[in-house]
Every structure is written in structure tokens, then in C-alpha cells.
N, C-alpha and C positions, 0 to 999 in steps of 0.2 A: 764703633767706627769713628774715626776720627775726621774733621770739617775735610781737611786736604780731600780723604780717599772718599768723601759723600761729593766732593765737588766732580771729581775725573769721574765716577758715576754717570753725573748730570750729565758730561759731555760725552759718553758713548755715544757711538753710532747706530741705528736703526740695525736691526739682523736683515730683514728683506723690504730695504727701501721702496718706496713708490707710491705712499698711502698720503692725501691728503683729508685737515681734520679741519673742524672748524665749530663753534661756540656762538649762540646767539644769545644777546640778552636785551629781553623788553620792559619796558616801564607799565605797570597796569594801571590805570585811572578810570573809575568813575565815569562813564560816557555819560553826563550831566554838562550844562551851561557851566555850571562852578566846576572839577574834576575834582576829584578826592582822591587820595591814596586806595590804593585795594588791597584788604589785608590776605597774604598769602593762600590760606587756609580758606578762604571763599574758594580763590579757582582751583586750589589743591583739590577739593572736594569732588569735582567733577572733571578729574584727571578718569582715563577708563584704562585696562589692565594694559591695550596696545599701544597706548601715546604713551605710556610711563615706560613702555619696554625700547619703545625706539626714538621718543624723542629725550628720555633720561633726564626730565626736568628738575632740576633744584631754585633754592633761591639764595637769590644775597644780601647781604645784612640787610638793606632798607626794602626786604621786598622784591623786590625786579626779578624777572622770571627769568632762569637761562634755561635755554636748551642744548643740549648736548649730543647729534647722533655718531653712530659710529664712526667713525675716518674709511673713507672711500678710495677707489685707485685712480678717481679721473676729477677736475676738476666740476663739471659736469653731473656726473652721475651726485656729487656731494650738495651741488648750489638744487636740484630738485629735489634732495630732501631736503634741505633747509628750507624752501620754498613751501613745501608740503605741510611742513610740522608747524611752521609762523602760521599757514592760514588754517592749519587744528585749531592751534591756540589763539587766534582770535574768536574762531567760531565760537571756543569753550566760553571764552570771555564776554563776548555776547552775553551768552547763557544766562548771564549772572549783573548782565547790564554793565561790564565795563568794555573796554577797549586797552589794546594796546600800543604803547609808542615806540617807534623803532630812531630814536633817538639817541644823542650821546649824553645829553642833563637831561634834568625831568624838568619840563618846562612850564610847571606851574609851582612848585611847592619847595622850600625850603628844608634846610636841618629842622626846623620845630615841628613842620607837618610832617614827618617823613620820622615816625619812630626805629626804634632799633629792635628787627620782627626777628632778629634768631642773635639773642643773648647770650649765647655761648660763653664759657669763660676763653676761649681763645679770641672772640670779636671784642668779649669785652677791655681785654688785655690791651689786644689793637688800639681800639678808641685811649683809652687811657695814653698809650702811648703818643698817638697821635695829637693828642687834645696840647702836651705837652710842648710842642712844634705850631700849631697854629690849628685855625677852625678846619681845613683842606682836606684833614682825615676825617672828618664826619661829612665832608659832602662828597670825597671820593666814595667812601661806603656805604652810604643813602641815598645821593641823588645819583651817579652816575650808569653809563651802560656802554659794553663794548660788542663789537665782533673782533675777536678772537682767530687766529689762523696757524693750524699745524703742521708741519713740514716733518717727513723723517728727516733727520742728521744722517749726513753721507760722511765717510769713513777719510781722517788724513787731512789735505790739503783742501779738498771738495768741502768738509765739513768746515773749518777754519774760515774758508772763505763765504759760509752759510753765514754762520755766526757774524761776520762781520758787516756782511752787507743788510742781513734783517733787522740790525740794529743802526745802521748807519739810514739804512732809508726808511727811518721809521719818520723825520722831521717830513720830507717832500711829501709821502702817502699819507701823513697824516692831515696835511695842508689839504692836500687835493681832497680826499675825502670826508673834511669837516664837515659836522654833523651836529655842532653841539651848540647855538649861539645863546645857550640861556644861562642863567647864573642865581640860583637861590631862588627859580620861580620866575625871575626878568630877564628882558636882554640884557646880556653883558657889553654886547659895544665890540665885540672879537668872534669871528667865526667855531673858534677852539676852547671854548669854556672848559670842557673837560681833560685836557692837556694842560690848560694854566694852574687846574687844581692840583693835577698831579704833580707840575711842578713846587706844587708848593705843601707838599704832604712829609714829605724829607728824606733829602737827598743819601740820608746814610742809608735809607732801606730800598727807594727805588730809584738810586744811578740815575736818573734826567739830567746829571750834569757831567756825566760820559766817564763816571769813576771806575765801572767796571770793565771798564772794555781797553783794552792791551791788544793791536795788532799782534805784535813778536811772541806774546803769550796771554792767550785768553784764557787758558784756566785757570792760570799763577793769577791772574789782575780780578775772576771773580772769585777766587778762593781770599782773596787780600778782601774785596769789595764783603764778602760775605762773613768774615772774621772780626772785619771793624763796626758791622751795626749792631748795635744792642739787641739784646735778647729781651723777647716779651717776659713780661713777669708771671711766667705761669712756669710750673717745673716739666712741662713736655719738651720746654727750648734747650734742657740741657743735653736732647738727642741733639746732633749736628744735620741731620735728615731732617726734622724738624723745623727746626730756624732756618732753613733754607727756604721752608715751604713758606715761610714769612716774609721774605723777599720780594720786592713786587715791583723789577726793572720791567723796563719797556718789551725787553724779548728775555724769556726765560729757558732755559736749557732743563730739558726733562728729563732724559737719558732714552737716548734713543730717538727725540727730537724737539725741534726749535716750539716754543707758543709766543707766537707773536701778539702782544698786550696792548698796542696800542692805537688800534683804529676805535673812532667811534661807533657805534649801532648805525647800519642801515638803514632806511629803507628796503625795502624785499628787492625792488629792482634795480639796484644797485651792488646786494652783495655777491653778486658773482663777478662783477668787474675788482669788487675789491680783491678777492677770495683770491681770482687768476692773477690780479698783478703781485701779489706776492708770491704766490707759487712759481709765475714764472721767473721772479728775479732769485728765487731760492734755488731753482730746481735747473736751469737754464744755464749750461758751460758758460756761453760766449755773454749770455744776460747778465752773470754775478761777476765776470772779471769786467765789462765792461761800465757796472754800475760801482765796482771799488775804485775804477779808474776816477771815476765822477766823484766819487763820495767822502773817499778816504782824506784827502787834504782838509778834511773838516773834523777829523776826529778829535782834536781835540778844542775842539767850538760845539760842542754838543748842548750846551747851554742857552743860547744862542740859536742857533738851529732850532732848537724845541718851544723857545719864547717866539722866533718867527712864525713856526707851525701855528702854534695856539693864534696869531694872531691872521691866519689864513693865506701864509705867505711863503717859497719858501725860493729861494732861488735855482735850485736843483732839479725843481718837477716836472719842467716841461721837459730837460733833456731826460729824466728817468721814465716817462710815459714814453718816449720815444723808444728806448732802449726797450720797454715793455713790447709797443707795439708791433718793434721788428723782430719780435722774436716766440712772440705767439703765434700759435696752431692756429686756433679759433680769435681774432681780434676781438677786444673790446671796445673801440671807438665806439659802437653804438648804448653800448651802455655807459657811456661817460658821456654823453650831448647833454644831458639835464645839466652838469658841471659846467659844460663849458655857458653855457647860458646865464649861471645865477651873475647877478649884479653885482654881487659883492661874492670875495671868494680866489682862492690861492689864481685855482685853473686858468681863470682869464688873468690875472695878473701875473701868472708867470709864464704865459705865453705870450703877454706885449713888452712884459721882462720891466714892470714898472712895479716899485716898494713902496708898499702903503705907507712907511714910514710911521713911527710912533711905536716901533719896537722895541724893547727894554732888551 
């Protein structure tokens, strides 16, 4: 198969649209005064045959627990399993004396405390590559953790305009739901630590600086975006299905639907405001034309956009929670008051419409 026809693949559309999915991933530490990393294979142990079947947990390279449950038809029916399976897994974690953090950095411990727990020759290819660009790929792949959000891809114009808005309001929703303020174990000084590393992991393999994305033609601009990054040096890359799966933009196209990559980890009460404000700008007629109206004269400032994000700011957000709110079933305003509260943080400054300033 050749890159072109793996890419038109990626952008099918869903067969019977309507399913939303969604990916959590926890940091495990040590419930001790000091925290310590927890090596996988502790809470693996006391996985039991039904959490493995429905919450499908794996891990990631430094450890971090995701879970996985099936993609559901209601925003709702998905945000209570996810709810369900975070407090299994804490229970299990107990068990065994840790805890887990629903965070975006791991906020005590560094690349040095934080080994590399699944050596694969494909992670270790990564790193390698990584390491080549700056330290950014060892701490995106050891310290960090996301929530994850799956959209079918709707068929034509409906899908076209998915694509573009999941990616365009990845900067506001990612401000607003900052989650990450640590950096190597310290405060960083930025609400967005794990958005800043991404930025700085490289831009030839995940677009932060809006290479892939073509209103007139999004599958030409990531078939371009996906032809020009280097291939890891292992011989699986010479499938073209393969080095796709290496690719790691802000929103990924899976065939048959959107994975949005770039929220941080929640809090439990929290991720169903997140969950629903994406689905409803993805899923929502008058939501997605009225968020491209907002969005699109920034497309090609994606740079910019994402360096504001990281630094808890975004100019966009207050009107796209708007656009969220009037167009939801079930509103989230009450699962967004903790946001509007925090001291520091996009929410309140981009409802008094005031820039932190010190944006690179």
C-alpha cells in the first residue's frame, strides 16, 4: 500500500456514526511523604479477569496506566464508565500502597527517576530519535499523561469540517483545561507544562506548528505532513501504515474517526465537561460552523496558539465555551466552576479578556 492510499484510509468516515470513545491515563506513585514511581508489573499483578476485559488497561513507556473502555453512543453512559474504572484502579492501587494521579506531568519526578518500563525496539527507536531534537521526547514519553477523546468521522463536508475544528480548538480547550503545572518534578511557572514539551518534541512528527493541516485539502497537507517526517530506524517503518502510527499531531485521523491528543489528564470530576465539550464541537451542525467561524483566521498561527495554550491563555475560549454552552443538551457549566475559580489559569483570563503576557 502506498503512504497516499494509507492516508485517504485514515480519513474514512465512521460506517454508523454516533459512538463516543475516550482514553484515560494515570500517573501511579508510591502513596508515601516522598512518592516513588510504581513499577507497572506491581499493579498489573492485581488486575482481575473483569477490569482487564472492560477497562483494557495498557501502559506507557514511563509506566503511566491508561485505560481504555469501549466507545459508547452517549456522552453520559461513557463519562460513568470512566468514572467506574479510575476508582477500580485506584482501589487496586491501594492494594499495593500506591495511588494514582490524574494529572498532565508527573509531579514529583524527573527523566532520571522515571525509567523506560516497556523497551520495545519501536520506543526505543523513538527515544533515539527523539533524544536527537532535544530532552522533550523523554519527558513527553515518561513524565506525561493525557485524556484522550474519540469522535466518529462524518462522511464529505460534515467530516472536513470535524477535522478542522478538532484541530483548530485544540489551543482554547487545551488552555481552559490545563492540568499540567509541573516540569521535571517542579513547578514550571506555566499552567501547560505538557503542551510546552510537546512543543518542543519535533515538529516534523507532531505538527504543533499547524504543518498538517490544509483547510482546501486535508488529506493532500497530511499525506505531505506524513511523507516529510523521518522514519524511525527500525524496518517496520518501511510499511506506510506503520509510520503513520508514529505520528503523534495534536488530533489524529484513524479511519473511521477523529482521536483527539491533546487534553491533559483530569481529574475524575472534571472529565466529562471535557469529554462533552469536544463531542459537542465535533458532533454539533451549528457548534462546528460556528467554532470555524471563530477559529479558522488562526490557522495558520498554530504556533503561537499552542505556545499561548501552554502558557494558560488563549484568546478564543471564552467565546468557544460559549458556543459549547448554547449548544448543549445537558450544560456543563457546573462542571467547569472549579476553572472558573483557580487563581491562575486561561478560564478567568479569558473571560476578563486580559494576556498574561510573557508568551513566546
Amino acid at each position: 500500500m502506498k503512504l497516499n492510499e494509507a492516508v485517504e484510509r485514515l480519513f474514512s468516515p465512521a460506517r454508523c456514526p454516533g459512538r463516543v470513545g475516550a482514553e484515560v491515563e494515570l500517573i501511579a506513585v508510591t502513596d508515601t511523604p516522598d512518592p516513588r514511581p510504581v513499577d507497572p508489573a506491581v499493579l498489573s499483578a492485581w488486575f482481575d479477569a473483569d477490569f482487564v476485559r472492560v477497562a483494557v488497561p495498557t501502559f506507557e513507556p514511563g509506566g503511566q496506566l491508561e485505560l481504555s473502555p469501549a466507545p459508547r453512543p452517549s456522552v453520559d453512559t461513557l463519562v460513568r464508565d470512566l468514572r467506574g474504572l479510575v476508582d477500580r484502579a485506584s482501589a487496586i492501587a491501594a492494594r499495593v500502597g500506591a495511588r494514582l494521579e490524574s494529572v498532565g506531568t508527573n509531579p514529583y519526578h524527573g527523566c532520571d527517576d522515571v525509567p523506560l518500563r516497556t523497551p520495545s525496539p519501536r520506543y526505543l527507536a523513538m527515544q533515539r530519535a527523539f533524544d536527537e531534537v532535544g530532552p522533550d521526547g523523554r519527558r513527553m514519553m515518561r513524565l506525561t499523561a493525557s485524556l484522550q477523546v474519540a469522535v466518529d468521522l462524518l462522511p464529505g463536508g460534515a467530516g472536513r469540517e470535524q477535522w478542522l475544528v478538532a484541530n483548530l480548538a485544540g489551543p482554547p480547550l487545551t488552555a481552559v483545561f490545563a492540568n499540567s503545572p509541573s516540569l521535571d518534578g517542579l513547578p514550571s511557572g506555566i499552567d501547560n507544562a505538557r503542551t510546552r514539551i510537546w512543543q518542543g518534541v519535533d515538529p516534523r512528527r507532531t505538527g504543533y506548528d499547524g504543518r498538517h493541516l490544509d483547510p482546501a485539502d486535508p488529506v493532500g497537507a497530511y499525506a505531505a505532513f506524513a511523507a516529510a517526517a523521518p522514519r524511525l530506524s527500525i524496518p517496520e517503518t518501511a510499511d506506510p501504515v506503520y509510520h503513520l502510527s508514529t505520528l503523534f499531531p495534536p488530533v489524529r485521523p484513524r479511519g473511521g474517526y477523529l482521536e483527539v491528543r491533546y487534553l491533559d489528564a483530569q481529574p475524575v470530576d472534571r472529565i466529562g465537561a471535557a469529554v462533552a465539550a469536544v463531542v459537542t464541537l465535533l458532533t454539533d451542525a451549528r457548534a462546528r460552523r460556528d467554532a470555524l467561524d471563530l477559529l479558522l483566521p488562526r490557522v495558520a498561527d498554530q504556533w503561537r496558539a499552542w505556545s499561548e495554550a501552554a502558557a494558560g491563555y488563549s484568546p478564543e475560549s471564552a467565546a468557544l465555551l460559549s458556543i459549547v454552552h448554547s449548544r448543549q443538551t445537558v450544560p456543563i457549566r457546573h462542571a467547569l466552576e472549579p476553572l472558573e475559580h483557580r487563581e491562575v489559569g486561561l478560564f478567568v483570563r479569558g473571560q476578563v479578556g486580559q494576556h498574561p503576557g510573557g508568551v513566546s
